[in-house]
Structure formats: C-alpha cells, structure tokens
N, C-alpha and C positions, 0 to 999 in steps of 0.2 A: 646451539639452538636445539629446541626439543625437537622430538620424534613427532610427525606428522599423528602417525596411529594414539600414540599416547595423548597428547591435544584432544585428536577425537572422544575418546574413551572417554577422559573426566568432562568432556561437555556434555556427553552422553549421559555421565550420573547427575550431573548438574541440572542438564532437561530432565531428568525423571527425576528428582527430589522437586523439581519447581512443581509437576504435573501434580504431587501427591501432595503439596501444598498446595495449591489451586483447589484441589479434588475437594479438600477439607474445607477449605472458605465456603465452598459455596453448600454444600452440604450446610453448615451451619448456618449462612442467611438464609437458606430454605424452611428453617425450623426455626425464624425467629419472625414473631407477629408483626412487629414493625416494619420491619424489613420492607415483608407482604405487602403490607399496607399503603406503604408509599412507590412500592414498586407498581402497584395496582393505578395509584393516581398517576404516575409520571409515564406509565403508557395511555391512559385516556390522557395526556394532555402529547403526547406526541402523535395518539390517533389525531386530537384536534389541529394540529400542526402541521398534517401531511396534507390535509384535508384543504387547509387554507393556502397552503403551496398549490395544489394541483389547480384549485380557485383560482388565482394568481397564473398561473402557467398557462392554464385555457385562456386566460383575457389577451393572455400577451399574443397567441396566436402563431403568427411564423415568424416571430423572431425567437421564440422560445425555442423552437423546429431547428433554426437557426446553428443557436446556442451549440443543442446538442453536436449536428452536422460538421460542427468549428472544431470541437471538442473531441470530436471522431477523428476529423481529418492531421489533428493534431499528436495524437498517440499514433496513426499508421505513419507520421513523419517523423517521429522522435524514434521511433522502432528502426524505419528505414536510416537516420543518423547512424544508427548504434551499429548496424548490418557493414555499414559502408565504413567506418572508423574501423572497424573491425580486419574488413576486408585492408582496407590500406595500411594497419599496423601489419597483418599478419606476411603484408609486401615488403616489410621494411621504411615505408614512406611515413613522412614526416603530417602530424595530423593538428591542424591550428584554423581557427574559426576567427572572423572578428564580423561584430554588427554593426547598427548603420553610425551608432558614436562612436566607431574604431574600438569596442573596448575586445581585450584578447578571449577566448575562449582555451582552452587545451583540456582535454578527455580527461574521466575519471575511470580507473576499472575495478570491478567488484570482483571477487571469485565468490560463488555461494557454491553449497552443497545441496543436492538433489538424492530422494533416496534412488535406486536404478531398482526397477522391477523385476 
C-alpha cells in the first residue's frame, strides 16, 4: 500500500492543476459575447423563477413554515444518528437499524480531510 503522505501530495497537484484549469475556463467565457448573452437571459429567467416561488410559498402559508420546520428537525436528527453510531462504535457495540418494513439498515463511514488552522 502507498504511503498516506505520498497519496496526499499527488492529490494535491491533481487539486492545483484542476484550479488552473478551471481558472482558464472561465477567464475565457468571460471574453466571449455569447456566453454573456445568454448568461444575461438565464439569470432574468431565474430572477423570474424565484419570484414565482416565493409567489407560491406566500400562498401556501404555514404549511410552507411547516416544510422548512420538517426539514430542520430532520438534519439536527440525522446529525444526532451520526453522534450516537459514533459513540456506540467507538464502545465496541454492534450498530444495526431496521424501519417500519423490517428492511436492515447498517452505517456507512467517510474519513474526509480538513485543513487544521
């Protein structure tokens, strides 16, 4: 198996060669008319689109209110899942879910990197 550092490193040039390809793209649709052009229409037509959302969202009133509420209390329980799987893997304990059609659940784990300050 490779060296943890070494992995790092070539992703490293791999994220700055993608940055300076990116960097170039858009430099170039900046300097092309067309581009402009329709980049100009397709935000008047997404101003138009928020506009008939929010339209829509006032009508709906407190079920829209609702919605979001759902939606909140959704993510601080999927956070609280993760907290508590966490905690009981870190015990040794065995970690298995099923819903209301018995179907099984079992955790997934990510490692991501963060830069440290």
């Amino acid at each position: 198996m490779r060296d943890l550092q070494e992995v790092f490193n070539k992703r490293q040039r791999i994220i700055d060669d993608i940055r300076r390809i990116r960097k170039d793209y858009r430099d170039m649709l900046a300097n092309d008319g067309d581009y402009a052009r329709i980049k100009d229409a397709y935000d008047a037509a997404r101003r138009e689109k928020k506009n008939t959302e929010l339209a829509i969202q006032a009508s709906m009133g407190g079920a829209y209110e609702k919605l979001q509420e759902l939606s909140d209390q959704r993510r601080a329980l999927e956070e609280m899942l993760s907290d508590i799987a966490m905690t009981q893997l870190m015990r040794g304990e065995t970690i298995e879910l099923t819903d209301d059609d018995h179907n099984r659940y079992e955790p997934q784990y990510k490692i991501t990197f963060k830069k440290s300050a």
